[in-house]
C-alpha positions in Angstrom: -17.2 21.6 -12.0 -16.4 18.2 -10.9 -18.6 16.7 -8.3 -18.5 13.8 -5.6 -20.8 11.1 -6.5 -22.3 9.6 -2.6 -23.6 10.6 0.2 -23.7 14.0 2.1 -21.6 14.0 5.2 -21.3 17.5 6.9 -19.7 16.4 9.9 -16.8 15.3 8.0 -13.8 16.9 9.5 -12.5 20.5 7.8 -10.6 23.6 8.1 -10.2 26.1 5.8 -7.5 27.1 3.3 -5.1 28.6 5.5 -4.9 32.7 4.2 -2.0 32.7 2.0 -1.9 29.3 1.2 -1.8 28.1 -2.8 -1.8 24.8 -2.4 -4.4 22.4 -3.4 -4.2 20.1 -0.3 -3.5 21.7 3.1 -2.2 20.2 6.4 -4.6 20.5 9.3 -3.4 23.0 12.2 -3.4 20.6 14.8 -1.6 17.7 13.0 -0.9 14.5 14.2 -4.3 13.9 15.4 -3.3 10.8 16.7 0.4 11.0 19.1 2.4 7.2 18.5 1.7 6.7 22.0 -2.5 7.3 21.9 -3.2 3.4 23.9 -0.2 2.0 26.5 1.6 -1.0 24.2 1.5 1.4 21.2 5.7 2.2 20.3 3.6 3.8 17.1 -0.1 4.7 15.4 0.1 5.6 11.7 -1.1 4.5 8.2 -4.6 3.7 9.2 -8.4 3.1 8.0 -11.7 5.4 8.6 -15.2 5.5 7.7 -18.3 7.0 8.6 -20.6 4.6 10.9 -23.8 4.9 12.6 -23.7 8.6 12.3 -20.1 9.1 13.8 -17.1 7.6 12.6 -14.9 3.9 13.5 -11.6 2.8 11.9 -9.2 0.1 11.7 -5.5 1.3 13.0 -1.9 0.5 12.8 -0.5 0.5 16.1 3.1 -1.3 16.4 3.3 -2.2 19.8 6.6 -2.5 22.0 7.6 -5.6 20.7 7.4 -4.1 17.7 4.8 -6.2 16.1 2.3 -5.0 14.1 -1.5 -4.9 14.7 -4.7 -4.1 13.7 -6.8 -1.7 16.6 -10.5 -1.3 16.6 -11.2 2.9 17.1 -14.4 5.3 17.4 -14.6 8.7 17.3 -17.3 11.2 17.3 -15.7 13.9 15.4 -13.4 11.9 13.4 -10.4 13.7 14.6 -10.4 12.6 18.6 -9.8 8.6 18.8 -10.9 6.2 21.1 -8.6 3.5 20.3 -9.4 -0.5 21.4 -6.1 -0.9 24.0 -6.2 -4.6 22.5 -5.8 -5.3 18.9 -8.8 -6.9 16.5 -9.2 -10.6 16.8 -10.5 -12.5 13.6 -12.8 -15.4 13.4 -11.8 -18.0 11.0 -12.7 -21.3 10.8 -9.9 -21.9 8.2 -7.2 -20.0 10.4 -4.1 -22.5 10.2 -4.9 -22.8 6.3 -4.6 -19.2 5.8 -2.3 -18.4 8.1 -4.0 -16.9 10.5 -3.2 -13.5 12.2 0.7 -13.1 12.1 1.1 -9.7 11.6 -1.1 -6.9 10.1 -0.3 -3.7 8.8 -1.5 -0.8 6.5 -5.1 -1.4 6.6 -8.2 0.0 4.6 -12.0 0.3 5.2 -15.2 0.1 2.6 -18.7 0.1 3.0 -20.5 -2.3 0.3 -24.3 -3.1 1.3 -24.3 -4.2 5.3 -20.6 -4.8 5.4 -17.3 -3.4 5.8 -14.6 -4.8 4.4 -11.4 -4.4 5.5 -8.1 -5.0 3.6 -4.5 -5.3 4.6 -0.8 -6.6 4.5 -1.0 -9.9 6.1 1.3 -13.0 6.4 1.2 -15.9 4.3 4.6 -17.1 3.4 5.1 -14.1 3.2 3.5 -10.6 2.7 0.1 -10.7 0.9 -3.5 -9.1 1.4 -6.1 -10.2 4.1 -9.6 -9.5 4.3 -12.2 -9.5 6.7 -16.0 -8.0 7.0 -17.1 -6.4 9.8 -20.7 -5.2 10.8 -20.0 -3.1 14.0 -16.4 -2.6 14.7 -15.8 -5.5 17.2 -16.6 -8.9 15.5 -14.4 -9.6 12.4 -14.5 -12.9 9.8 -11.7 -13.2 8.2 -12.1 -14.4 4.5 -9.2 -16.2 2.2 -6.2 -14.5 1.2 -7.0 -12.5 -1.7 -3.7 -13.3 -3.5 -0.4 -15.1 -3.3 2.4 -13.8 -1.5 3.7 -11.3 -2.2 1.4 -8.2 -2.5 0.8 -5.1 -0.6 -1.7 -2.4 -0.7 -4.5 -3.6 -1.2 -7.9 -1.2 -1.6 -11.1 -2.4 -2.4 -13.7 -0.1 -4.6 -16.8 1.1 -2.4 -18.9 -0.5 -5.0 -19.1 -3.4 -7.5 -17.3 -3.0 -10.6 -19.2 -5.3 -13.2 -21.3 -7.3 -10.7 -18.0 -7.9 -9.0 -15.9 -6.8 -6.2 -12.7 -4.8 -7.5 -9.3 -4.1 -5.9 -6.6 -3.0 -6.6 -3.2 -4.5 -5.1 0.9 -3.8 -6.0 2.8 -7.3 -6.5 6.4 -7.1 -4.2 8.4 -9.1 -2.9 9.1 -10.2 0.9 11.3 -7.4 1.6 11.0 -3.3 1.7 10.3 -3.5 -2.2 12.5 -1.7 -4.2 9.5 -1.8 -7.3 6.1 -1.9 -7.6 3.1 -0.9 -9.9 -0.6 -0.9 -9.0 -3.0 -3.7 -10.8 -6.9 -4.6 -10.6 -8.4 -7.3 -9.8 -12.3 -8.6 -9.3 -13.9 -11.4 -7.5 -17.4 -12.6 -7.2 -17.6 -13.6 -4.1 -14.5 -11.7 -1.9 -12.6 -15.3 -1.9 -11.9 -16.3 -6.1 -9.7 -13.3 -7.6 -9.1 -12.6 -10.8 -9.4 -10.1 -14.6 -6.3 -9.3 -13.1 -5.7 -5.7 -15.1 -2.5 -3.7 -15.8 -3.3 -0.2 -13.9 -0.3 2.3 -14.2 3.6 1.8 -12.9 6.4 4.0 -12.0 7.1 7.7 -13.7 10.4 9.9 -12.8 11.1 11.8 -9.6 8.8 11.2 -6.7 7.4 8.1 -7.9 10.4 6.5 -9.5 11.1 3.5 -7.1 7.9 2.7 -6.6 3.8 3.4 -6.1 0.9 1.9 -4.8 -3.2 2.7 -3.8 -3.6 5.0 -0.9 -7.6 5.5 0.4 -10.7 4.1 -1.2 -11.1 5.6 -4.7 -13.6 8.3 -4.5 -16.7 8.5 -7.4 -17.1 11.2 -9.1 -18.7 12.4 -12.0 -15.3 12.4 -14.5 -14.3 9.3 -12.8 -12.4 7.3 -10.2 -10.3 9.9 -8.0 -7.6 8.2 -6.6 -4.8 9.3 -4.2 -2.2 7.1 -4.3 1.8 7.2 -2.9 5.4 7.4 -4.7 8.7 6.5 -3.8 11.9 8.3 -4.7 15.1 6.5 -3.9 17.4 9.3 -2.5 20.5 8.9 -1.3 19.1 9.3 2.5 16.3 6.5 1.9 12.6 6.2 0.3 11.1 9.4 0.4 7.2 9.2 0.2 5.0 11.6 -1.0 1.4 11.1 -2.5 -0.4 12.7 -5.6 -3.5 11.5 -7.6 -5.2 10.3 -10.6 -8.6 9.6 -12.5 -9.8 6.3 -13.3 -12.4 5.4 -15.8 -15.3 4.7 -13.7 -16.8 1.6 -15.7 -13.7 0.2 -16.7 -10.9 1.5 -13.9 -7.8 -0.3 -15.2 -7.6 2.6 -17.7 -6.0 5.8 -16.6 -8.0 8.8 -18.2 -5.9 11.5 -16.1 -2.9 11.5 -13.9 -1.0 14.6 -12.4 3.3 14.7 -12.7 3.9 16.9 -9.8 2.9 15.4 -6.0 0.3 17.1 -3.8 2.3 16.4 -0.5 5.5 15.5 0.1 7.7 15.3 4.1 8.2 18.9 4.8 6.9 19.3 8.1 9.0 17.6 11.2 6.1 15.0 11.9 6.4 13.5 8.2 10.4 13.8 8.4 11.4 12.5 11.8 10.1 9.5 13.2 10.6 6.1 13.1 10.9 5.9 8.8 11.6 9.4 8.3 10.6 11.3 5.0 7.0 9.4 5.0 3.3 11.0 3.8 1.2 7.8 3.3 -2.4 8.1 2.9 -4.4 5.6 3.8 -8.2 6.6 4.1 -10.3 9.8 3.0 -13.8 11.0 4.2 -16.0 13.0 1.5 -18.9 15.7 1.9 -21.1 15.2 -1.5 -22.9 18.5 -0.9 -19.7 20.5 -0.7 -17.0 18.5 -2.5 -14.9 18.5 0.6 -12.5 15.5 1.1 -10.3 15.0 4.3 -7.2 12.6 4.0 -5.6 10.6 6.8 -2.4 9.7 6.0 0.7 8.2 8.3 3.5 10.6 9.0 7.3 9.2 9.3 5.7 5.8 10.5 4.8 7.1 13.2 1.3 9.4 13.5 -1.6 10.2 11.8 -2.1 13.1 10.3 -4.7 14.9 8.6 -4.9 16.9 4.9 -8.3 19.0 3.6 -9.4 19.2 -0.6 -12.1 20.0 -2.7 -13.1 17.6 -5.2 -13.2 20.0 -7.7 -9.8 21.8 -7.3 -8.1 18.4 -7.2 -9.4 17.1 -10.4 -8.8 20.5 -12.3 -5.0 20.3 -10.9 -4.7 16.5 -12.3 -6.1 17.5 -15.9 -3.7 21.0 -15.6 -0.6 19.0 -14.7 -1.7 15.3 -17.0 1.2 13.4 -18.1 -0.7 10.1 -18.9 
């Protein structure tokens, strides 16, 4: 039986299997969890960060305001399910600012834990569309580092640990428009500002991850490797329809794909993942793991436009991606 390899977290959000129910990731109840409208400027709140902290929870959100630019929000929570959401977004100390571009725009973040910092990852502008990165120690002061690649790049999610004495990523190359491709690479750095052993991950397969895919939450250790949830894009003839599944990396060397399911785990079905601002949209962005029980909580954005929330065990996710392997 597969197992989590971290800490225990009981208070982690969960709900049981609803009676009936077959599937091996189920929607909570009471989804969204977060309403597009949860701080005054917000237009939306969706595809957006959480970790544990000092024995309750913070994150970094999404919230596109009325303008409709796109910021990065501060949030604490007790329960991890009920947000208190900073009304203003993050600001960013950086003595390099201009060089880097500063703050134009951020969107799609995520959120790691490595020794006394968290890092956090996302889109931001630099000629174009490429990934920022900042540390954090409480949830209110961030330093924002160099860019960690060239425009143009997207989805970028850091390991929670050092890969080979070095920090690891993985990003998806693009372009500067709504990218019609993309496959997922690695990449390491010494220091969180020089990138590079820039690896070939994994790229496109057919149906719901033919137009594109790309890193969803922070890969989750196990004991049979790297489980990562990550999204795919079908071009239908409505739009990009996104739906998310997962896969096993090899822990030492996680460029190399021991495992990957061919059917997805979630996919829009409900109204809040089909109607909203980009309809047809489950993106997950962040998970929360129990080590004692194997339970894993997703957060994922709904139609652009929420946050929503998805339950697993560790175990039954990993025996469904060696069942349905198409590696």
């Amino acid at each position: 039986m597969a197992k989590i390899i971290g800490a225990s977290l009981p208070n982690i959000p969960w709900e049981d299997r609803p009676a009936g129910c077959s599937e091996v990731v189920w929607r909570y109840s009471a989804n969204p969890i977060v309403p597009r409208n949860a701080v005054p400027c917000a237009n939306s709140i969706f595809n957006s960060a959480v970790v544990p902290f000092e024995g309750e929870f913070a994150g970094v959100f999404r919230v596109d305001d009325r303008r409709r630019e796109m910021r990065i929000h501060s949030a604490h929570s007790k329960d991890a399910i009920h947000w208190d959401i900073d009304p203003e977004p993050f600001v960013l100390l950086n003595p390099n600012a201009k060089e880097v571009g500063g703050f134009r725009y951020g969107y799609d973040p995520r959120c790691c834990k490595i020794g006394d910092e968290y890092i956090v990852t996302w889109c931001n502008w630099f000629h174009g569309p490429t990934i920022g990165v900042a540390t954090t120690t409480d949830f209110r002061v961030y330093y924002q580092k160099e860019n960690a690649f060239l425009p143009f790049n997207r989805n970028g999610v850091m390991f929670p640990e050092k890969i080979n004495g070095n920090y690891a990523m993985l990003s998806r190359p693009s372009d500067n428009g709504h990218t019609p491709f993309g496959d997922i690479f690695y990449s390491e750095s010494p220091d969180l500002c020089y990138w590079g052993k820039h690896r070939y991950v994994m790229g496109t397969r057919g149906g719901w991850q033919s137009t594109k895919i790309g890193a969803g939450p922070i890969p989750i250790k196990t004991d049979e490797g790297w489980l990562l949830f990550y999204h795919g894009v079908l071009t239908s003839c409505n739009g990009y329809v996104y739906s998310f599944g997962a896969c096993l990396l090899d822990l030492e060397q996680p460029w190399k794909v021991i495992a990957r399911a061919e059917p997805y785990l979630i996919s829009p079905q409900m109204p809040y993942e089909q109607i909203g601002d980009v309809p047809n949209v489950t993106f997950p962005c962040a998970a929360l793991t129990d080590a004692d029980t194997g339970r894993i909580a997703i957060y994922y954005g709904g139609a652009d436009t929420v946050i929503c929330l998805a339950f697993c065990k560790v175990d039954e996710v990993i025996d469904f991606i060696k069942k349905n392997n198409a590696v």
